[in-house]
Structure formats: C-alpha cells, structure tokens
C-alpha positions in Angstrom: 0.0 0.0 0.0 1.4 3.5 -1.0 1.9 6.1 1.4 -0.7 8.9 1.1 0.0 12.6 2.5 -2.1 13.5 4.9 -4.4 16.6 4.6 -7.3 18.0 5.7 -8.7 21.3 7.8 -5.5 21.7 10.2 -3.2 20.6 7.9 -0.6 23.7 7.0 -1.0 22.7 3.2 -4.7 21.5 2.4 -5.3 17.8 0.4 -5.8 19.0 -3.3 -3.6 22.4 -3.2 -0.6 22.3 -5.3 2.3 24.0 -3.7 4.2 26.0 -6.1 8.1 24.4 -6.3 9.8 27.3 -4.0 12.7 29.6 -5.7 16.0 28.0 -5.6 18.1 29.7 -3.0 21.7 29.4 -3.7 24.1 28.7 -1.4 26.8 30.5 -0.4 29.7 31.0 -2.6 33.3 29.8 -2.3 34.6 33.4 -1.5 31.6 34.3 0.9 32.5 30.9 2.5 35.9 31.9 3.1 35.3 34.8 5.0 34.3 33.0 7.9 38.0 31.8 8.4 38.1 35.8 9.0 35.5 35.7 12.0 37.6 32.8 13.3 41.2 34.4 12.9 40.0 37.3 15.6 38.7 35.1 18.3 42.2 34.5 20.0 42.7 38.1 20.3 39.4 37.9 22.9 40.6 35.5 24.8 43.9 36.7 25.1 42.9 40.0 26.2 41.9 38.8 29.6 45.0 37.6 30.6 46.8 40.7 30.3 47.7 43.4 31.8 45.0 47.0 31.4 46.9 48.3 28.5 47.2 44.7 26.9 43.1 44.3 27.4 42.6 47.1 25.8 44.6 46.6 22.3 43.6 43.3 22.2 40.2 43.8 22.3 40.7 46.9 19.8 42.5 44.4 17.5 39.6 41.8 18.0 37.1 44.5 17.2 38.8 45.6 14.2 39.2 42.2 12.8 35.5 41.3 13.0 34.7 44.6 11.3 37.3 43.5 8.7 35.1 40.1 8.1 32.0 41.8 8.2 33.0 44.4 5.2 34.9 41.7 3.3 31.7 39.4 3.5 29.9 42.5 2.8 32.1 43.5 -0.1 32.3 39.5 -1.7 28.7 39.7 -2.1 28.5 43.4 -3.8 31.0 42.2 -5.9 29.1 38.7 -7.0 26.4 40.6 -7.3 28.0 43.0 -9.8 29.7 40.5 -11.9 25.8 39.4 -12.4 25.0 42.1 -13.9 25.4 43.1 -17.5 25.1 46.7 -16.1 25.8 47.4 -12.7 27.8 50.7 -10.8 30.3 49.8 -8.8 29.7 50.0 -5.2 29.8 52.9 -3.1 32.8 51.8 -0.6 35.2 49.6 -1.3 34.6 47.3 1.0 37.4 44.5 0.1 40.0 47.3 0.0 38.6 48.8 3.6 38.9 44.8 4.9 42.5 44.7 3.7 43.1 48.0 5.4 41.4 47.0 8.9 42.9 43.3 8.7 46.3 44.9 8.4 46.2 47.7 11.0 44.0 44.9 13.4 47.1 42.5 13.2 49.5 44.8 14.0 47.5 46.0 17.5 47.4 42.5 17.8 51.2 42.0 17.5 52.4 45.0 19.1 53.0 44.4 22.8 56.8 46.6 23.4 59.4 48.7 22.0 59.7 46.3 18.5 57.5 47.9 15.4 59.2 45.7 12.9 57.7 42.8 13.6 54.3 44.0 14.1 54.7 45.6 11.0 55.6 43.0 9.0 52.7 41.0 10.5 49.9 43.4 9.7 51.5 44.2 6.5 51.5 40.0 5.5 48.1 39.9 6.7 46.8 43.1 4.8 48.6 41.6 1.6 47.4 38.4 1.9 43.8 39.5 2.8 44.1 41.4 -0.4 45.3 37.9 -2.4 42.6 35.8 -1.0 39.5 38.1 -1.9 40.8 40.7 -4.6 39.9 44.1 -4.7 36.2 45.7 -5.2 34.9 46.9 -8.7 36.5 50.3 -9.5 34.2 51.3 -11.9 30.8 51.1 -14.0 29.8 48.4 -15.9 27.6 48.9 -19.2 27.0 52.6 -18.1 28.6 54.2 -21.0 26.4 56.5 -22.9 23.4 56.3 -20.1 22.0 59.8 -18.0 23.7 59.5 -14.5 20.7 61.2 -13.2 18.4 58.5 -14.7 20.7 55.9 -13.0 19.8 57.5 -9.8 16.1 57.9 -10.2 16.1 54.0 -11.2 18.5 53.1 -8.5 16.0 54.9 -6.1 12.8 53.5 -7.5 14.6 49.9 -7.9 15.2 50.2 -3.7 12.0 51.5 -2.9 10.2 48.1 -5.2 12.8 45.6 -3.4 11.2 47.4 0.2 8.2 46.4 -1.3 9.0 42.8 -2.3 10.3 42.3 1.5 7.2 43.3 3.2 5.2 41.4 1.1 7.7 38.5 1.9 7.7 39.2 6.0 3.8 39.1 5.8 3.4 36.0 3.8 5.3 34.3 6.5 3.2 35.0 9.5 0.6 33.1 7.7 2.8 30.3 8.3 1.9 29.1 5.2 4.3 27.5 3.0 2.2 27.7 0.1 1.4 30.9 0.1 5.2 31.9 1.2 6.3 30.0 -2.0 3.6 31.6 -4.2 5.1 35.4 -3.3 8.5 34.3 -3.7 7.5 33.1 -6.9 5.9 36.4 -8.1 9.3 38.4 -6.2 11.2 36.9 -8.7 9.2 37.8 -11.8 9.2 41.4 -10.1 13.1 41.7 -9.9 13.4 40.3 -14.1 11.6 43.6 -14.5 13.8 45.6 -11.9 17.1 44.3 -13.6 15.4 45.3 -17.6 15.5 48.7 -16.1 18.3 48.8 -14.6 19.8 47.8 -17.8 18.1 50.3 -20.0 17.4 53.4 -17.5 15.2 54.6 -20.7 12.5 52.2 -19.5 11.6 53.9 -16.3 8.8 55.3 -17.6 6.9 52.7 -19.0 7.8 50.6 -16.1 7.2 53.4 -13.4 3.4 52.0 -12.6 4.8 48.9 -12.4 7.6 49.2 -10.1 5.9 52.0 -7.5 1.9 51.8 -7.6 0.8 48.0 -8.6 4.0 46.6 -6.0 2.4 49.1 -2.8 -0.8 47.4 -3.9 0.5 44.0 -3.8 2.4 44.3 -0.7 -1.1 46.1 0.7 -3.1 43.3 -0.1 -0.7 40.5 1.3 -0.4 42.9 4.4 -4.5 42.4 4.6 -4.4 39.0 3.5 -1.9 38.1 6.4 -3.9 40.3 8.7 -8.0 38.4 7.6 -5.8 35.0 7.3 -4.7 34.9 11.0 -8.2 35.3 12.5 -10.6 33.5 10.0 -8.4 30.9 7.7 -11.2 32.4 4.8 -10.9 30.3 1.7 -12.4 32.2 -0.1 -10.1 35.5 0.6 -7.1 32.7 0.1 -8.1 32.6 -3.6 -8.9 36.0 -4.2 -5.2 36.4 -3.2 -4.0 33.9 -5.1 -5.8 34.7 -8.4 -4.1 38.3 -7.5 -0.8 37.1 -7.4 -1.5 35.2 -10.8 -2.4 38.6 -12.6 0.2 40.5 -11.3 2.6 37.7 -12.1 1.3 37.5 -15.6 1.0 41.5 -15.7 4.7 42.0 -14.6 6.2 39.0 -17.1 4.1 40.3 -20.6 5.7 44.2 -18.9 8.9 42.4 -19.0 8.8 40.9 -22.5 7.1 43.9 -24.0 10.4 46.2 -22.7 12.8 43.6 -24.3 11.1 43.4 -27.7 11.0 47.1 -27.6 14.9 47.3 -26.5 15.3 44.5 -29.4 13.4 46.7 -32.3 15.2 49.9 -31.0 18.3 47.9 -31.9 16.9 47.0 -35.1 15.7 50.3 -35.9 19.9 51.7 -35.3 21.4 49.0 -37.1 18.9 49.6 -40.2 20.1 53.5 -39.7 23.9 52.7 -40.0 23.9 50.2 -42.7 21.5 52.6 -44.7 24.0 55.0 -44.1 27.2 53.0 -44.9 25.7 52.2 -48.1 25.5 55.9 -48.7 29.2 56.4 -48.1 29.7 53.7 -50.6 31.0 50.8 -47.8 29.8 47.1 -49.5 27.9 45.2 -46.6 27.0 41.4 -46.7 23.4 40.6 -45.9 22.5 39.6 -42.4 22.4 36.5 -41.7 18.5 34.9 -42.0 18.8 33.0 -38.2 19.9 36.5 -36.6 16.7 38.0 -38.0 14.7 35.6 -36.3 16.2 35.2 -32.6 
C-alpha cells in the first residue's frame, strides 16, 4: 500500500492544493564561504585580552574588534562584488569594502602583534596579513559596468525607485510568512522573482523607467497592501475564499509583470533594429559594400 499525504482542515498545506516548487536559494559562494576563516582568525585576540595586563586588554580587544569589522566588510564586499559580476550593467559600489577589509585586517594585526618597544615585527605581520587578505578576496569593482552612454541622473532615479520596489517585495515577503503558510510563502517568492526580471530590464536600460514606473511604484504598494491584509484576515478566519482572491491576485500581477517584462525587451530589441537599419543605410551611402544579415539572426 502506498503512502498517502495527509491533509485535511488543520493541515498547513490542504489535500488538493498544489504547492508552487519554492525559488531556488543558492548557497553560499566559495569566497563568501571563506570569509568566515576571518571571523575565526579574531577570536584569539578575545581571549587573550583577559589575561593581560589594562593596556594589553585594551589593544587586544581593539584588534579583535577591528578584525571582526574586517570580516563583516569583506563578507559584505564578496557579495556586492558577486552581485556586480551578475550584472550586465551594474555601478560599482559605493565603498570599497574588500580594500577597507585589507586595510582594517592589516592595522588589526598589527595591534594584535604590538606588545613593546619592536614595530618591525608587528609591522611585518599586519603588512602579511593586509597583503594576503588582499590575495585571498581581490579588490572591489573600481568602476561602471555597461553605463557608457546612459544619463547619471536616470541611474539614480532607477537606483531609487529599484530600492523602494525591493522594500516592497520584503514586506510582502515578512507578511506572507506569518501566515505560516508555506504555500502561500512559496507563491510570493515566486511572483518576487518575476518582479526583480523587470527591476534588472530597467536597470539595464534606465530609458525604460517610464513605461515601467506604474509597475515598479503603484501596482508593488498594492500587492504588498493586499498580502499585508491578506496576512492580517488570514490569522483570525483561515477564509478560503479571501485565500483565492489572493491567489488569483498574485496570478495577474505575475502575468502583468512577465508580458511588462517581454514587451520592454522586444521594444529594447526593435530599438536595436531600428539603429542597425540606420547605420547600414547610411554606410551604403558612403559607398562601404555590406554582406546581408544573416536569416537565423533576423529571427532570434
């Protein structure tokens, strides 16, 4: 006899409701991994502390506390960088974070080091350290990717509306969980990622603000709204009925944010079209042979 799941009333997932697959949530990388060695390296400088003298306390918790900080911006910093190098477009970060790490790792290790009259060694310590910090986890992006030729004040308007949408997308998340519903938890993580396609065609064409604006500021409050509500009637009452109402929402905004999303790229693509018709039309002019396009590239 084959198992069957159990479901019913007071089941968290009732018999006969399909629960969306959730979003795959990558783990860590190898870099991000490693900077956990970093959190490890500055616990013997705590428990060192306490067996020295006032003055020796004192730096060795300072060099404790600036080795943590130097994990925390590296991890920090690893992750800003992964998530520029996803990017076909992408400015670089703000603060360097890497660089800063390298910096604090060094000047950490030599507080650490320093207990007399002898800077050499403590400087040679902080400066291996700071160097070998620096080989382990590189530097931080040092400039814009894919920016060239795109309004630095449309950057920032996107940039701005792009944060205030992600906001959005994590209230919408922190209310779906206190339903304590899985299915429902899946179903807006689901819909989050269909959002953020959109969020990253912007950011990749800053010209698309506009026709994305309702998108990414009015119809995102309203979800969020609604899930805030839903969470809110769903805690005292377990209504089916407002259950699919909310779910039938989720499906049109879904759907409404994807065909947004598709009709931005076929735009971008016939914009593309439209300039490489201009410049061959134009090289023709100047008298500069051309071969015909290829058929298959017409038709990607």
């Amino acid at each position: 006899m084959m198992a069957e799941r159990f479901g019913g009333r007071f089941s968290p997932t009732p018999q006969g409701v399909d629960v969306p697959a959730p979003p795959e949530k990558l783990p860590p990388s190898r870099a991000e991994r490693r900077t956990g060695w970093l959190f490890a390296a500055a616990t013997p400088f705590a428990l060192k502390a306490f067996f020295q003298d006032p003055t020796g306390l004192a730096r060795n918790l300072a060099a404790f506390a600036l080795l943590v900080a130097a994990a925390w911006l590296t991890r920090e910093g690893v992750r800003a960088a992964e998530a520029f190098a996803a990017r076909r477009s992408a400015r670089r970060p703000a603060f360097p974070r890497k660089i800063a790490g390298s910096a604090l790792t060094g000047i950490g290790l030599f507080l650490g080091g320093w207990g007399g009259a002898d800077l050499i060694g403590p400087l040679l310590l902080g400066s291996i350290g700071a160097a070998l910090h620096h080989l382990a986890f590189g530097a931080d992006p040092l400039s814009d990717k894919g920016m060239a030729g795109l309004d630095p004040f449309q950057q920032d308007r996107v940039a701005r509306i792009v944060a205030e949408g992600e906001g959005h997308l994590t209230e919408m998340h922190a209310a779906a969980e206190r339903t304590r519903d899985r299915t429902i938890v899946a179903r807006v993580e689901r819909f989050a990622i269909t959002a953020r396609a959109l969020f990253r065609t912007v950011e990749e064409d800053p010209r698309d603000l506009t026709a994305a604006r309702r998108w990414l500021g009015v119809y995102l409050m309203g979800a969020r709204d609604a899930t805030i509500k839903f969470a809110d009637l769903w805690a005292r009452s377990h209504d089916p009925a407002a259950r699919a109402d909310y779910e039938a929402l989720l499906d049109d905004l879904e759907t409404t944010f994807a065909r947004r999303t598709t009709a931005l790229l076929e735009d971008n693509r016939t914009d593309l079209d439209i300039e490489i018709a201009v410049l061959r039309d134009r090289l023709k002019r100047e008298g500069v042979r051309l071969a015909d396009p290829a058929p298959a590239t017409r038709g990607e």
